[in-house]
Biotite code that builds the C-alpha atoms (Angstrom):
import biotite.structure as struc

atoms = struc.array([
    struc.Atom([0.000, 0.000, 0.000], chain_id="A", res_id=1, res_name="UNK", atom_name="CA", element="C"),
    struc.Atom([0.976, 3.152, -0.942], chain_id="A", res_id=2, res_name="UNK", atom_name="CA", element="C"),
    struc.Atom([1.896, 5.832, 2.065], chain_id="A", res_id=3, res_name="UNK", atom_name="CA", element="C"),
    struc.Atom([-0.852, 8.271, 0.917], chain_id="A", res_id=4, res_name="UNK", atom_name="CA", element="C"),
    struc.Atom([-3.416, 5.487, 0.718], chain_id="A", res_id=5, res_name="UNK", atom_name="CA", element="C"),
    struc.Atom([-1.723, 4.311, 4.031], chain_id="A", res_id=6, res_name="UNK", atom_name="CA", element="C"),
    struc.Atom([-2.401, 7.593, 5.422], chain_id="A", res_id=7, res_name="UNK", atom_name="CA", element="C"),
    struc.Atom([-6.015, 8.579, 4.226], chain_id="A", res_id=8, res_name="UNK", atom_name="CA", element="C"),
    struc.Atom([-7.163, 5.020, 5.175], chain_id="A", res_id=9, res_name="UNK", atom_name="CA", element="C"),
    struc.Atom([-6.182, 5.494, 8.747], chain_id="A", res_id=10, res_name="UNK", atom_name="CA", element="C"),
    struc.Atom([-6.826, 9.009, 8.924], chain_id="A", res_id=11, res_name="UNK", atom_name="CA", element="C"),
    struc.Atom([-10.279, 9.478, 7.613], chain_id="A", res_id=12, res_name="UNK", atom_name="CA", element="C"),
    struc.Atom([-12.434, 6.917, 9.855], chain_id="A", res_id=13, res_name="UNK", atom_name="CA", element="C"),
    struc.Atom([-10.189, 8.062, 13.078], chain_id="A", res_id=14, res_name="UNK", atom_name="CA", element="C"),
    struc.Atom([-11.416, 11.728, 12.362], chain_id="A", res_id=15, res_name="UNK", atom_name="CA", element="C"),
    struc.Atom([-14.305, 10.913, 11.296], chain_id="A", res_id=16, res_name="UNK", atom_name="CA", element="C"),
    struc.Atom([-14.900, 8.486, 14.313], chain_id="A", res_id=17, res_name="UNK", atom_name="CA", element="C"),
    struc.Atom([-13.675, 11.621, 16.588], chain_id="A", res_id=18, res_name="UNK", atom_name="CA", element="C"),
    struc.Atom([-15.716, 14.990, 14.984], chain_id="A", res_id=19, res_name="UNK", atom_name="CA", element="C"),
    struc.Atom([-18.898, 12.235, 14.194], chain_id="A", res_id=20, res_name="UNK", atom_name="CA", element="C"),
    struc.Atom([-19.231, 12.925, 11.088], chain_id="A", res_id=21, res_name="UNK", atom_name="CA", element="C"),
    struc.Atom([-18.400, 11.617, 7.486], chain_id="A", res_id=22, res_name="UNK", atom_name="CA", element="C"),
    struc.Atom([-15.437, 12.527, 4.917], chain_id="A", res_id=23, res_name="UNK", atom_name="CA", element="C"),
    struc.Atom([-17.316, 14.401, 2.418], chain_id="A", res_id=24, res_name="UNK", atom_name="CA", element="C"),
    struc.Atom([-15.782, 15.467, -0.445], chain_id="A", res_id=25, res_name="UNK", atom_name="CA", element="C"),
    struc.Atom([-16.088, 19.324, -0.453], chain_id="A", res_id=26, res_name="UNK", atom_name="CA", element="C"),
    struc.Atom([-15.154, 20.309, -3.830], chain_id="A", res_id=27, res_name="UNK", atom_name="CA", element="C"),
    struc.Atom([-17.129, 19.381, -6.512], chain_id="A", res_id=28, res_name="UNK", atom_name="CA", element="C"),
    struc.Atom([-19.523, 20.873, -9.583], chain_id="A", res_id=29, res_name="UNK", atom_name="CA", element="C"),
    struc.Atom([-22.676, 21.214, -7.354], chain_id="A", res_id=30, res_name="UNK", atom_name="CA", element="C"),
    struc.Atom([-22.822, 22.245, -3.393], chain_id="A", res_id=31, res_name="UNK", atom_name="CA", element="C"),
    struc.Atom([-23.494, 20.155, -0.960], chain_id="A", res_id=32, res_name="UNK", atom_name="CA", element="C"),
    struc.Atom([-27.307, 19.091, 0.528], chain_id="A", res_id=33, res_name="UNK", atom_name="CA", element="C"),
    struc.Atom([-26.988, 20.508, 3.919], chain_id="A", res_id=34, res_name="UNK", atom_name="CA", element="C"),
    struc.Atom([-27.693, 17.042, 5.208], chain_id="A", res_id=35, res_name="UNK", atom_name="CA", element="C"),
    struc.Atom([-23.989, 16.073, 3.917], chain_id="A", res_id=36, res_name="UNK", atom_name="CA", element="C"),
    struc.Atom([-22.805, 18.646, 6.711], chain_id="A", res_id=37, res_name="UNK", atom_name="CA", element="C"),
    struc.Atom([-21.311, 19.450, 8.871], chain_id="A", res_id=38, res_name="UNK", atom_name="CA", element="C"),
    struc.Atom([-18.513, 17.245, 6.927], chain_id="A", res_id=39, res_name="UNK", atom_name="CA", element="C"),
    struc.Atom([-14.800, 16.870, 6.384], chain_id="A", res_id=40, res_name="UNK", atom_name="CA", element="C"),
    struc.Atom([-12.276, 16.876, 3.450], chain_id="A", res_id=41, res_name="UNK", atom_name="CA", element="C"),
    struc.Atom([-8.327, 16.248, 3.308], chain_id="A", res_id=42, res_name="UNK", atom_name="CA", element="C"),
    struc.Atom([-6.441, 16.999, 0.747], chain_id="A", res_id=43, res_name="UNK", atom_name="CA", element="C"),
    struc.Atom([-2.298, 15.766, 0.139], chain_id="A", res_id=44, res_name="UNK", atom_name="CA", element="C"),
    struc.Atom([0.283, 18.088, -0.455], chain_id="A", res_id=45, res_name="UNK", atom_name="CA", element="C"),
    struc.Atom([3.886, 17.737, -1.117], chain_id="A", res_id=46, res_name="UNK", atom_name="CA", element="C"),
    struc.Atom([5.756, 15.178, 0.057], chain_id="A", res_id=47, res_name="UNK", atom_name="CA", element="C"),
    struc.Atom([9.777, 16.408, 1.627], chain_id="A", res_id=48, res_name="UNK", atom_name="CA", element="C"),
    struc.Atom([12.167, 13.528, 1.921], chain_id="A", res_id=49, res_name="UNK", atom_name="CA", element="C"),
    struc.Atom([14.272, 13.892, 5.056], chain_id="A", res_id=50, res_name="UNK", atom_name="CA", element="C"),
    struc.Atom([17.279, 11.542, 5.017], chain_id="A", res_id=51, res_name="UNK", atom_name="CA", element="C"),
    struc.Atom([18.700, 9.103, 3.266], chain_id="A", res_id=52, res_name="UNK", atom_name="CA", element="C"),
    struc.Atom([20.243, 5.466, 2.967], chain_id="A", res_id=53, res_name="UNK", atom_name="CA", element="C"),
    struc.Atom([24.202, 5.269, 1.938], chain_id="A", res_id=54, res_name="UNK", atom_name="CA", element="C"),
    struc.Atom([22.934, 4.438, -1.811], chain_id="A", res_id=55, res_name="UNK", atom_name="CA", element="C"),
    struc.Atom([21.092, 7.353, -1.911], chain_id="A", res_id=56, res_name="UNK", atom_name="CA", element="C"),
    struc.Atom([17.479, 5.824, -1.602], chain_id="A", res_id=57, res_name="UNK", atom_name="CA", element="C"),
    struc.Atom([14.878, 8.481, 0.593], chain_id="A", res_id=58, res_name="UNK", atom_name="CA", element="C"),
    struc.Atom([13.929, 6.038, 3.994], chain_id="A", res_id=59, res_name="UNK", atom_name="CA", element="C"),
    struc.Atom([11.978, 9.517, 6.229], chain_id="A", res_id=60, res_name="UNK", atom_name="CA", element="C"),
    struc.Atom([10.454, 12.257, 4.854], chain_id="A", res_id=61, res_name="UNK", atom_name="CA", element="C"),
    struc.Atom([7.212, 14.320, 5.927], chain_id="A", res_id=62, res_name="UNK", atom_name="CA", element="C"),
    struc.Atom([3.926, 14.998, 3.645], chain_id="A", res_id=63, res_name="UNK", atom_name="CA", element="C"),
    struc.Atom([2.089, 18.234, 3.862], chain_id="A", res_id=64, res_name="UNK", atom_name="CA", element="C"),
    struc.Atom([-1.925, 18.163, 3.785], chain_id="A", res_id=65, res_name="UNK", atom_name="CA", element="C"),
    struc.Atom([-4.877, 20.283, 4.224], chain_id="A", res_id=66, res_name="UNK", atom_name="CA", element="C"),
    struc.Atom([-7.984, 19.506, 6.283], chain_id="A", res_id=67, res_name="UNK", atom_name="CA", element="C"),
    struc.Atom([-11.083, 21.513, 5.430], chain_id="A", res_id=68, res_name="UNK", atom_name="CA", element="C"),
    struc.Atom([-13.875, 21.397, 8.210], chain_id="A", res_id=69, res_name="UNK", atom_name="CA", element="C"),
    struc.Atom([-17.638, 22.565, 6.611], chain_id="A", res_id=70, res_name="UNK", atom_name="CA", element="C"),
    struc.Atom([-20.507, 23.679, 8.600], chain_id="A", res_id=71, res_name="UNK", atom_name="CA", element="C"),
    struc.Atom([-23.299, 25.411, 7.646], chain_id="A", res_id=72, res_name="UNK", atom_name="CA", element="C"),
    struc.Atom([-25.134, 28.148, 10.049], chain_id="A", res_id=73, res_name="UNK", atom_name="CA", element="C"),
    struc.Atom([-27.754, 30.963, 9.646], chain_id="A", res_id=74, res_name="UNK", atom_name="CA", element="C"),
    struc.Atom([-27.043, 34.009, 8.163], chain_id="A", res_id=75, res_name="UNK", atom_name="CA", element="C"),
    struc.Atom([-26.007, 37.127, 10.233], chain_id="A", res_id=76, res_name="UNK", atom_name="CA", element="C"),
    struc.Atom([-24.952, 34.681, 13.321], chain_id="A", res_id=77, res_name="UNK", atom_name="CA", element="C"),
    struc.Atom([-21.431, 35.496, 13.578], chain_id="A", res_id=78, res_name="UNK", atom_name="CA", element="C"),
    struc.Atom([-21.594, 35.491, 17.620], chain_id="A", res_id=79, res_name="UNK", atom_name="CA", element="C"),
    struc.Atom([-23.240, 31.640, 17.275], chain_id="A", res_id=80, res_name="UNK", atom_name="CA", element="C"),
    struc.Atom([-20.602, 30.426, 13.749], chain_id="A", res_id=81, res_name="UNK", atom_name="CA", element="C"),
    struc.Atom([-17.254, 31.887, 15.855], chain_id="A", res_id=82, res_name="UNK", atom_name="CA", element="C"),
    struc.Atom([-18.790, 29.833, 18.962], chain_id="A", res_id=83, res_name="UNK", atom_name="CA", element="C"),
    struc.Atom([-19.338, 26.556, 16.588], chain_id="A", res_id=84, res_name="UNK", atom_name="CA", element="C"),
    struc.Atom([-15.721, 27.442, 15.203], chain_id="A", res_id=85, res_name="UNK", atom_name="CA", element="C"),
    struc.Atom([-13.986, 27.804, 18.538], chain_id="A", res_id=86, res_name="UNK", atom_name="CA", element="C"),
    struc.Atom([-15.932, 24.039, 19.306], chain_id="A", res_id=87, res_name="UNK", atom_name="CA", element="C"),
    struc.Atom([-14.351, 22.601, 15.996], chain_id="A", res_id=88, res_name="UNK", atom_name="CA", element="C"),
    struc.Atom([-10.905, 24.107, 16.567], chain_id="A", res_id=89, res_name="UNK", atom_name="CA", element="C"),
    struc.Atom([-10.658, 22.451, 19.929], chain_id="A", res_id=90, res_name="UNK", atom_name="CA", element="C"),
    struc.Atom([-11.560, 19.087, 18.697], chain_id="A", res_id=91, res_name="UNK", atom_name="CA", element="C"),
    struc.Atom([-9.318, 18.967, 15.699], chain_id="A", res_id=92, res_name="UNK", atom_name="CA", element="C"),
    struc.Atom([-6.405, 20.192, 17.902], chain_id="A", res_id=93, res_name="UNK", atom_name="CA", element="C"),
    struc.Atom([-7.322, 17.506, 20.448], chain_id="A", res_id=94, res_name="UNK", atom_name="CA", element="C"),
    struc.Atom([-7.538, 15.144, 17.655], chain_id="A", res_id=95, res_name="UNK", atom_name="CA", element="C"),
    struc.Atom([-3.834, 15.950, 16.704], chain_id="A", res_id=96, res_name="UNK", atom_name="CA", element="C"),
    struc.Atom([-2.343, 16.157, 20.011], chain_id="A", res_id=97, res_name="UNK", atom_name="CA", element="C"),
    struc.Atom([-3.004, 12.390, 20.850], chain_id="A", res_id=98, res_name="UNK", atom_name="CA", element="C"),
    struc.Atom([-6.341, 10.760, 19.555], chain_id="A", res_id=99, res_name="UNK", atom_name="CA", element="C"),
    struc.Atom([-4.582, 10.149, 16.209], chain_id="A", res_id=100, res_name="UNK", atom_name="CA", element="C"),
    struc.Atom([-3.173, 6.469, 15.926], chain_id="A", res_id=101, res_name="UNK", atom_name="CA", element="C"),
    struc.Atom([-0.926, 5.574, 12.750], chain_id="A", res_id=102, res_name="UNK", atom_name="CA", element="C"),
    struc.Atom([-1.832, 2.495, 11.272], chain_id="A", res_id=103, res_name="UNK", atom_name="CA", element="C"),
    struc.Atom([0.087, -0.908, 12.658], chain_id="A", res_id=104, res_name="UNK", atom_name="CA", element="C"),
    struc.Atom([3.640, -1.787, 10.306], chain_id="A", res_id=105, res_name="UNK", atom_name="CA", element="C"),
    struc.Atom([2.450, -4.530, 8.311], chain_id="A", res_id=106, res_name="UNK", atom_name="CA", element="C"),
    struc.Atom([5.702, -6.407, 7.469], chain_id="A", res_id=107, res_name="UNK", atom_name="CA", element="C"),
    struc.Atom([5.076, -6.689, 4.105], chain_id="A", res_id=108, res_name="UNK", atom_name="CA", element="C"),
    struc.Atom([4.391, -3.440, 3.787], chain_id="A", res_id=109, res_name="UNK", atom_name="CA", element="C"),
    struc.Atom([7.541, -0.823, 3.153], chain_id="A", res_id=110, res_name="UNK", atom_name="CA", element="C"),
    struc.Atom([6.068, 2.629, 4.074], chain_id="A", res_id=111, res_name="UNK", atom_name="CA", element="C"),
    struc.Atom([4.804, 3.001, 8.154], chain_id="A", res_id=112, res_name="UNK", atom_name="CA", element="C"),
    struc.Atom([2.932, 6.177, 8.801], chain_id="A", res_id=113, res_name="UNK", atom_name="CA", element="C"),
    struc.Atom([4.584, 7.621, 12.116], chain_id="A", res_id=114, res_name="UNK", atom_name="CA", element="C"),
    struc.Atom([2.969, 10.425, 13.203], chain_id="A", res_id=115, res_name="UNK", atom_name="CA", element="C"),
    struc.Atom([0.695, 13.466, 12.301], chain_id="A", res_id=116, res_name="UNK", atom_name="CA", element="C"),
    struc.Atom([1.649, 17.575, 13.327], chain_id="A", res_id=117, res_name="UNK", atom_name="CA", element="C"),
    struc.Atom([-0.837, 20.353, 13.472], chain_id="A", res_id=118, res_name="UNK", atom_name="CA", element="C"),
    struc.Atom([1.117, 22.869, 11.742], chain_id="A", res_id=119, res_name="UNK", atom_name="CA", element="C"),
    struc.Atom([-1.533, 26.268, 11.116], chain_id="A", res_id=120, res_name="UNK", atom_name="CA", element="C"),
    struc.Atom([-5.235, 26.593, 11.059], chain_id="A", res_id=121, res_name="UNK", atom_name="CA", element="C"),
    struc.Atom([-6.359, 29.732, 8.509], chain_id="A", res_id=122, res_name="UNK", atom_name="CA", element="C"),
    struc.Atom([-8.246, 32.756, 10.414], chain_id="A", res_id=123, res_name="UNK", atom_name="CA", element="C"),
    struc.Atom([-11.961, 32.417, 9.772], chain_id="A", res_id=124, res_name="UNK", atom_name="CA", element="C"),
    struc.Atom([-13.266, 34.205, 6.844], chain_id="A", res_id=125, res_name="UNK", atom_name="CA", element="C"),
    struc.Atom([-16.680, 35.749, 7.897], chain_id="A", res_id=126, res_name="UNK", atom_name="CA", element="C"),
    struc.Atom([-19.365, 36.939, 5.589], chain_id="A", res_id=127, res_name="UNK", atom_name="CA", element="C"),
    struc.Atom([-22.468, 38.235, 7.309], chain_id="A", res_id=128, res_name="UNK", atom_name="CA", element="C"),
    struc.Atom([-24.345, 36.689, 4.705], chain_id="A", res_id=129, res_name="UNK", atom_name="CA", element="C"),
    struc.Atom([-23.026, 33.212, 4.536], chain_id="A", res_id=130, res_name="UNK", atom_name="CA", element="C"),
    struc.Atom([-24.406, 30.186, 5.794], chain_id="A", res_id=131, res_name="UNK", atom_name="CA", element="C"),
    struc.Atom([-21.460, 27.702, 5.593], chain_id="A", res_id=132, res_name="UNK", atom_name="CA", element="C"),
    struc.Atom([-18.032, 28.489, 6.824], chain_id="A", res_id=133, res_name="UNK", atom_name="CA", element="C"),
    struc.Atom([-14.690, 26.585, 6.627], chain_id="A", res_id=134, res_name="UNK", atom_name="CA", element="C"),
    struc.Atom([-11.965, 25.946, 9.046], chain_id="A", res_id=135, res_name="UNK", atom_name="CA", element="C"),
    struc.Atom([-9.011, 24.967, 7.060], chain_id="A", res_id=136, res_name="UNK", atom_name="CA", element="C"),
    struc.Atom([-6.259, 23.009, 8.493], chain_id="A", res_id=137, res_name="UNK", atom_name="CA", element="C"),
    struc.Atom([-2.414, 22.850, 7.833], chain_id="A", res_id=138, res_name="UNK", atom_name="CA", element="C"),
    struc.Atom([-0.842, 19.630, 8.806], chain_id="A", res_id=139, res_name="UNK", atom_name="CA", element="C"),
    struc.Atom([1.701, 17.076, 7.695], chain_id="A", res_id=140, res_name="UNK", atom_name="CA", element="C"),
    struc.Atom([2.346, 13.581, 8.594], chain_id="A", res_id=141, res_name="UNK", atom_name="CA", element="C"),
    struc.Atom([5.959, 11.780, 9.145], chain_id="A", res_id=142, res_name="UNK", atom_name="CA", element="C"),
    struc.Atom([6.221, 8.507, 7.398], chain_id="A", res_id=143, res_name="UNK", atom_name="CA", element="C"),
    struc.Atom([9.648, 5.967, 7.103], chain_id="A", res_id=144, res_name="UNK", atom_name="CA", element="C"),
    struc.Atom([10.522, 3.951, 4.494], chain_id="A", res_id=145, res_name="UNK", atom_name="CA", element="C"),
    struc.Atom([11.380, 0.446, 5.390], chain_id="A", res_id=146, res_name="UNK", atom_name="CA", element="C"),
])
């Protein structure tokens, strides 16, 4: 199994198993119902290798992602969606800091996931108007190369 599958496949039901919700894939031609929300989406980024074997062959390295975080809310609420924010912000750090289990090595697998970093979470963007809002995550995950 690939390292990104590796990743996602662990990732997704632990958060999802954690915020109760599904993974929801947030972009897409048409919005989502707003029974598909409050949902999640993560997105890979680039990978960084961080050392080497003597032949030159990458065995750590770290992969950047993004985790978006949809919700929807009424309209001129901002008091209520920075409340619901604040709530979503402390789970997902929670989440991070601990609650976040890499999968098991599998011998016959080469790639082991070994941990996950919180690395920035994006101010909110509020528009009076709106009724969903985003908290988008910055995060990467360590991985080795066996």
């Amino acid at each position: 199994m690939t390292r990104e599958l590796l990743f996602t496949s662990s990732f997704e039901p632990q958060f999802a198993s954690h915020m109760g919700w599904s993974a929801d894939g947030l972009e897409g031609s048409r919005p989502l119902a707003l029974s598909d929300l409050p949902g999640f989406e993560i997105l890979l980024g680039e990978t960084t290798f961080t050392s080497y074997d003597s032949l030159g062959y990458p065995i750590t390295g770290k992969q950047a992602f993004a985790l978006s975080v949809l919700w929807s809310h009424p309209q001129l609420a901002l008091a209520n969606r920075l409340a619901s924010r604040s709530d979503y912000i402390g789970q997902i750090e929670s989440f991070f800091a601990g609650l976040y289990t890499p999968p098991t090595p599998d011998p016959s697998d080469s790639d082991r996931i070994d941990a996950i970093a919180l690395v920035k979470i994006d101010p909110p963007l509020l528009r009076k108007t709106g009724t969903r809002s985003v908290v988008a995550v910055r995060g990467e995950y360590t991985f080795t190369i066996l």
